[in-house]
Every structure is written in structure tokens, then in C-alpha cells.
DRENKOL-891483 format. One line per field, with one value per residue (C-alpha): residue number from 1; residue in one letter; z, y, x. Coordinates in pm, 1 decimal, always signed. Example, Ala and Ser with C-alpha at 12.3 -4.5 7.8 and 13.67 -1.06 7.14 Angstrom:
2
pos <- c(1; 2)
code <- c(a; s)
up <- c(+780.0; +714.0)
north <- c(-450.0; -106.0)
east <- c(+1230.0; +1367.0)
***
This chain:
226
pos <- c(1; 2; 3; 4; 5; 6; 7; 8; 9; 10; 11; 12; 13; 14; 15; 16; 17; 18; 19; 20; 21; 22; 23; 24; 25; 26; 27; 28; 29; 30; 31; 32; 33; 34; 35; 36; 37; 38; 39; 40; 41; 42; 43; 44; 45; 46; 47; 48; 49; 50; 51; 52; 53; 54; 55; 56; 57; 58; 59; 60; 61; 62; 63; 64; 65; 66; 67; 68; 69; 70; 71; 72; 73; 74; 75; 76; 77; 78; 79; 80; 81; 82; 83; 84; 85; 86; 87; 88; 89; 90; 91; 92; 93; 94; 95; 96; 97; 98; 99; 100; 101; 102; 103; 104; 105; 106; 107; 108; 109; 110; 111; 112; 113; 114; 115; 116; 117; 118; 119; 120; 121; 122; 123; 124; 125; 126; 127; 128; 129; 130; 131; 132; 133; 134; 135; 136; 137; 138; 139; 140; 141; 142; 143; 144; 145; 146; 147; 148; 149; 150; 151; 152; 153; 154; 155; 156; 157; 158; 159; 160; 161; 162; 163; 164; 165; 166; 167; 168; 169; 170; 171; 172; 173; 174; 175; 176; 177; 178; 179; 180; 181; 182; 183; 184; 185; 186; 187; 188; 189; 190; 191; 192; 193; 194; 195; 196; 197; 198; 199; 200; 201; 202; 203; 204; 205; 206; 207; 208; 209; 210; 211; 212; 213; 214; 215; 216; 217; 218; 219; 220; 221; 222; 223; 224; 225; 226)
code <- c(x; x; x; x; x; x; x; x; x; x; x; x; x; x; x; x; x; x; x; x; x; x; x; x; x; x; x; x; x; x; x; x; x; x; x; x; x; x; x; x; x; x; x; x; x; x; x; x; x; x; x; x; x; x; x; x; x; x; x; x; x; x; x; x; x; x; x; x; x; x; x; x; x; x; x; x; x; x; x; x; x; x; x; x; x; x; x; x; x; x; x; x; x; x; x; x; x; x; x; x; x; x; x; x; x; x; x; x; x; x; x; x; x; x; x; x; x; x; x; x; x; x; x; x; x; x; x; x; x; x; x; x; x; x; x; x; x; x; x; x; x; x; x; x; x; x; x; x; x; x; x; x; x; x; x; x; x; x; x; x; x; x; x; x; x; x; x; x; x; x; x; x; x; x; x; x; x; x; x; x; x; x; x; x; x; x; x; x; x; x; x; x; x; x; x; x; x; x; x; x; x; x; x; x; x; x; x; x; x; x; x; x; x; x; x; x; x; x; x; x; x; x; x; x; x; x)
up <- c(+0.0; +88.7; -202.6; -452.5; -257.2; -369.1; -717.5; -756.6; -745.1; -1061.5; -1286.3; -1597.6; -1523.2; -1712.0; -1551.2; -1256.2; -1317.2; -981.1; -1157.8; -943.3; -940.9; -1032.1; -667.9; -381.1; -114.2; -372.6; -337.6; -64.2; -301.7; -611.0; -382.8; -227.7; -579.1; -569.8; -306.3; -368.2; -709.0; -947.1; -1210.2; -1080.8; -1370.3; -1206.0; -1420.4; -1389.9; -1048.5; -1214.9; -1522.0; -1441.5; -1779.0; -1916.7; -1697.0; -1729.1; -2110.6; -2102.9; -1820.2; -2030.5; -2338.4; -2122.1; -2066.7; -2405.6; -2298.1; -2525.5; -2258.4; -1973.7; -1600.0; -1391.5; -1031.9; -830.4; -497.3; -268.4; -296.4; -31.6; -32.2; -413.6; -493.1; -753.7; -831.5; -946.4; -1141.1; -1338.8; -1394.9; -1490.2; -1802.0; -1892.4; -1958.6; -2164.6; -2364.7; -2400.9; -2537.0; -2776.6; -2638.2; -2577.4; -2168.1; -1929.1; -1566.0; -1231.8; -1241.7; -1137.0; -845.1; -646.5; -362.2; -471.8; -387.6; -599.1; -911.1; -1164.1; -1526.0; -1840.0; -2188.3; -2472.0; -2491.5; -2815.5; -2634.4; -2335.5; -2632.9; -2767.8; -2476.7; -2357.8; -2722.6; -2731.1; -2378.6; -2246.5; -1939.6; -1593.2; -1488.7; -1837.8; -1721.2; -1385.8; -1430.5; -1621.1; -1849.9; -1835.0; -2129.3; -2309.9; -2103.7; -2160.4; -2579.9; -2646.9; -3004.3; -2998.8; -2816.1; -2815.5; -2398.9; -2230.3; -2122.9; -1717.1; -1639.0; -1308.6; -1177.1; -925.0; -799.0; -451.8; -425.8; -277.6; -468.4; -182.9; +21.0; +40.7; +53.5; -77.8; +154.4; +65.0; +427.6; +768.9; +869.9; +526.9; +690.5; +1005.7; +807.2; +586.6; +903.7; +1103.5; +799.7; +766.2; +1190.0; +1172.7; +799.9; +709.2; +1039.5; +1006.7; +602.6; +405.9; +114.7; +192.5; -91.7; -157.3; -10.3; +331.7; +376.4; +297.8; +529.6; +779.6; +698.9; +762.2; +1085.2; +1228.6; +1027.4; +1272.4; +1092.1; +819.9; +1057.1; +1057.5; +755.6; +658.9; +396.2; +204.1; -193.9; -307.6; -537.6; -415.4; -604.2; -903.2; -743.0; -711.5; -1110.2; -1212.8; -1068.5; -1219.4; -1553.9; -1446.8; -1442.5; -1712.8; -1944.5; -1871.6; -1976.2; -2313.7)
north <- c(+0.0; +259.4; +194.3; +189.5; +516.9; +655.3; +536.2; +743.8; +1024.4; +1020.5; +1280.8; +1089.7; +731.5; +721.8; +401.1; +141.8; -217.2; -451.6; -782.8; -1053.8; -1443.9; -1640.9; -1824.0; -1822.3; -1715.1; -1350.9; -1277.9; -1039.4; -879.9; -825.4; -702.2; -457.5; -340.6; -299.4; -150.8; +135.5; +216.8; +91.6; -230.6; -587.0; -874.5; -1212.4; -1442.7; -1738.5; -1797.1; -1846.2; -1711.3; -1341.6; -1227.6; -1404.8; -1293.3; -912.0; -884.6; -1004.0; -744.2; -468.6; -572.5; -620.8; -250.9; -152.8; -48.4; +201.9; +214.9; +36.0; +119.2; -173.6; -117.7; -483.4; -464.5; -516.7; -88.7; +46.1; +346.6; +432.4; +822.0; +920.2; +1229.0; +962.1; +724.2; +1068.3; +1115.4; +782.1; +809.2; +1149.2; +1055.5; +715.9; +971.6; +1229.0; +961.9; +767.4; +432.1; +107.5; +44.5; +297.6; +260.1; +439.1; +670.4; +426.0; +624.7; +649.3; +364.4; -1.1; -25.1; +349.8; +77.2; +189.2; +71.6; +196.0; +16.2; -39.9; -218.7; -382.2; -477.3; -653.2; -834.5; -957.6; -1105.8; -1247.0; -1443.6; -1530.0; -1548.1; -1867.3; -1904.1; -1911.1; -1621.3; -1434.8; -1583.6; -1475.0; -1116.3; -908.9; -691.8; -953.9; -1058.5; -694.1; -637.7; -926.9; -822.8; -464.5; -603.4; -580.8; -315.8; +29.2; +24.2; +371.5; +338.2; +381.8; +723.5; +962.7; +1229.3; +1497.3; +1353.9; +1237.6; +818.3; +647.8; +303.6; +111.6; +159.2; -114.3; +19.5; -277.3; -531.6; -884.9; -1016.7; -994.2; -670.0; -492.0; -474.8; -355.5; -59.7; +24.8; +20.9; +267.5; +489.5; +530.8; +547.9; +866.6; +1070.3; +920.6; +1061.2; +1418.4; +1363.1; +1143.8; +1288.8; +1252.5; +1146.4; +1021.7; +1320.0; +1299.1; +960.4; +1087.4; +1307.8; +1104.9; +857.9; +1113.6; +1234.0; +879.6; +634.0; +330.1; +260.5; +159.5; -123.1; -274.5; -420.7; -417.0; -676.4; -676.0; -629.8; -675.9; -886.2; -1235.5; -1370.5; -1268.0; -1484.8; -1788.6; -1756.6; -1722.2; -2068.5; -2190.2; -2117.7; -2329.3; -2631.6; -2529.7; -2512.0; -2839.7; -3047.9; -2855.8)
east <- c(+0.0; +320.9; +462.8; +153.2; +82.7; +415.5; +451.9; +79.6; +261.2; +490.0; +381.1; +475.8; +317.2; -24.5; -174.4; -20.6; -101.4; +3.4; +143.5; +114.2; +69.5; -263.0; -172.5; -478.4; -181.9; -220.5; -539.4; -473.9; -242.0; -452.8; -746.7; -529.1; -450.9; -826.3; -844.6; -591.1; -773.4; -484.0; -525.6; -427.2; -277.1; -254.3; -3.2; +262.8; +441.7; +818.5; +753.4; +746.1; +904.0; +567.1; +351.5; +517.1; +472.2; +74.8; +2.5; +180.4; -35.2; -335.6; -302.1; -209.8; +119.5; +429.0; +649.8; +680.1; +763.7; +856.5; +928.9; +979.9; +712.5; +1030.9; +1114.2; +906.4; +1103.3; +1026.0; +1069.4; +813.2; +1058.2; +1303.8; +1075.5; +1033.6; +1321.3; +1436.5; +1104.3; +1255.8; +1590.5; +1446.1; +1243.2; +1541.4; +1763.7; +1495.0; +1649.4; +1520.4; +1587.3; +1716.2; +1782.7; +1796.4; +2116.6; +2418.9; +2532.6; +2168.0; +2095.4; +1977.4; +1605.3; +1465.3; +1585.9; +1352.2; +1389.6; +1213.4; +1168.2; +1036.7; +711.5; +855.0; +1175.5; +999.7; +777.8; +1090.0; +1237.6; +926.3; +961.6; +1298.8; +1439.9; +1576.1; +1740.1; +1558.8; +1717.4; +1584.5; +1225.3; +1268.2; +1444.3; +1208.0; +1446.3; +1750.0; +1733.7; +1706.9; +2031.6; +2250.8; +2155.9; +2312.6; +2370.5; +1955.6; +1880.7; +1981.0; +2068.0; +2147.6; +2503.9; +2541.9; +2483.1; +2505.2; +2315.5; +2528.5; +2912.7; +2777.5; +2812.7; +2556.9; +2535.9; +2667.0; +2314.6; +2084.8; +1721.5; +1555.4; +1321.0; +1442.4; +1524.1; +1380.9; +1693.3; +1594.9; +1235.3; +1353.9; +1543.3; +1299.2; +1036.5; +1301.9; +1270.1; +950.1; +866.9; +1114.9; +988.0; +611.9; +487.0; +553.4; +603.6; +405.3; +569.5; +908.3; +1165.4; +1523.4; +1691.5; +1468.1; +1602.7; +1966.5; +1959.4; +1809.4; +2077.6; +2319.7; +2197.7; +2153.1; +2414.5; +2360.3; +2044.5; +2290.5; +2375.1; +2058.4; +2117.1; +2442.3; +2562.6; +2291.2; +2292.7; +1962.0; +2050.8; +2071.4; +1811.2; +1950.3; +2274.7; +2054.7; +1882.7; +2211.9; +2344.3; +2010.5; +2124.6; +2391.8; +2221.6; +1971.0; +2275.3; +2388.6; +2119.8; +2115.6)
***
């Protein structure tokens, strides 16, 4: 609900479509969609590339926004920005500047790019990993090179909910801002972070990206009974 609440206010998303699995354990999730007056697309477990591209064409979809439901801490101000610079550079995928924190990741694309991959991706971790396959192709795709926005470094932060500490930090943040700010953005948090850096021990040694870790070994295996 937080983060649905947040990702309303992007000035440059046109509709928000919650894609989610056709399990019973997700109703909850799809009714909450519901409930928070945004569309709901209820697909394949494992296949999320799959069930990705039909939610995207369900909703008659140019360009596609995906934001994974693990961000809590989404900044709407960046999600614009992120669609601007895809539309400056008349690209095919673009992604959240390289030196912001893991967890605002916000990528843009193509809807005819995520159609490809959807058609021609292989690997688990291409089935899993929405835009994966549009990334590991830059011979297909016309792929923004990385890019930075201001000289301060803050890629090493880990804002991201994938274990029981990143839920503790993210619930820290928002007991100290969403009181007195609903509204409150990247910077608020910075600053926050800055003012109080043991919250940064909370959950410390996190990437973010361990599932991505685990597809990959998948492919492993996949590849071996080629």
C-alpha cells in the first residue's frame, strides 16, 4: 500500500497495473490493488518475464515502468526522472542513475523490447528477471550506457526489503519521515541517513541482489542439460 501510494505520485506514469501471481496465497495482493484504485494482472508464479509482457499488453502499454514490490522506499521524483531521460535519449531500456541507492531501481523500456524477450528469452534467470534478457543483448537493443546524476556516491546503500533486517530498516525509515512527512523522498532519507548512520547497521551486507545470485546458478544447471 506505501509503495503503490508513492509510485501514484509520478507525474509521468499514465496508468499502474500490480502484476502478481494467479496463486490463492495472492489474493490479498490483487485485492489490495483494488483496493488502492490501481489495475491488478494475475499471471505465472516463475515465469514473471511471461507474466510481465501479457500485463503490459493487457493494458495496451508504449512504454513500460517496472518497479519490483520489494522498494518500499520508491521516490516518484526519481521514477520521473528515470522516463525522462528514456524519452530524451529515444532508447530502448534505461535505468535508475548508477550512483543512487539499490532499492529506488527503476527501469524503463520499450514495450517492443519486453515483447521480444518475452519471445525469445531462455534461461531461468531471463524468465525470472524481467528486463534480463534486453540487457545481456546490447547487439539488440539500443541500452542507455550507465549514467550519473550529481558527484555524490551512494550506490553502496541497500534500501531494498528482501530479508527480515531490510524490513527492520525500511520500518526505522519510515517510523522517523512518514509521520511528520508522508511525502518525503530520496533526499529525506539521505539526510536522515546522515543524521543517524547506525540505521545503516541494521542491515548491513545486504545487496539486493541475491536472487539474481541464485537464477544465475540456475542457468547453471539449465545449461547443462542442453
Amino acid at each position: 500500500m506505501r509503495m503503490i501510494e508513492r509510485v501514484k505520485r509520478a507525474e509521468k506514469i499514465d496508468a499502474i497495473v500490480v502484476a502478481t501471481t494467479d496463486k490463492p496465497e495472492d489474493n490479498a495482493v490483487a485485492e489490495l490493488a483494488q483496493e488502492c484504485g490501481v489495475g491488478a494482472f494475475r499471471g505465472d508464479e516463475n515465469d514473471v518475464l511471461d507474466r510481465f509482457y501479457k500485463a503490459a499488453k493487457e493494458a495496451g502499454a508504449n512504454i513500460v515502468v517496472r518497479l519490483t514490490g520489494d522498494c518500499p522506499l520508491h521516490d516518484p521524483s526519481v521514477i520521473d526522472e528515470v522516463i525522462q531521460h528514456f524519452l530524451s535519449n529515444k532508447i530502448d531500456y534505461a535505468h535508475t542513475p548508477a550512483n543512487y541507492p539499490e532499492g529506488l531501481d527503476t527501469e524503463v523500456f520499450s514495450f517492443d523490447a519486453l515483447e521480444r524477450a518475452a519471445r525469445e528469452a531462455k534461461l531461468p534467470s531471463e524468465r525470472e528477471h524481467v528486463t534480463l534478457y534486453i540487457r545481456n543483448h546490447p547487439e539488440l537493443f539500443r541500452i542507455d550506457g550507465e549514467w550519473k546524476n550529481g558527484d555524490s556516491e551512494y550506490s553502496t546503500m541497500h534500501w531494498s526489503v528482501d530479508t527480515q533486517a531490510d524490513f527492520d530498516f525500511a520500518t526505522k525509515i519510515y517510523e522517523q519521515l512518514y509521520t511528520t512527512n508522508q511525502r518525503f523522498n530520496k533526499d529525506d532519507v539521505l539526510a536522515l541517513l546522515a543524521q543517524h548512520p547506525e540505521l545503516l547497521e541494521i542491515n548491513k551486507g545486504g545487496t539486493g541482489y541475491e536472487g539474481l545470485t541464485k537464477s544465475l546458478k540456475e542457468d547453471e544447471e539449465y545449461k547443462k542439460h542442453l
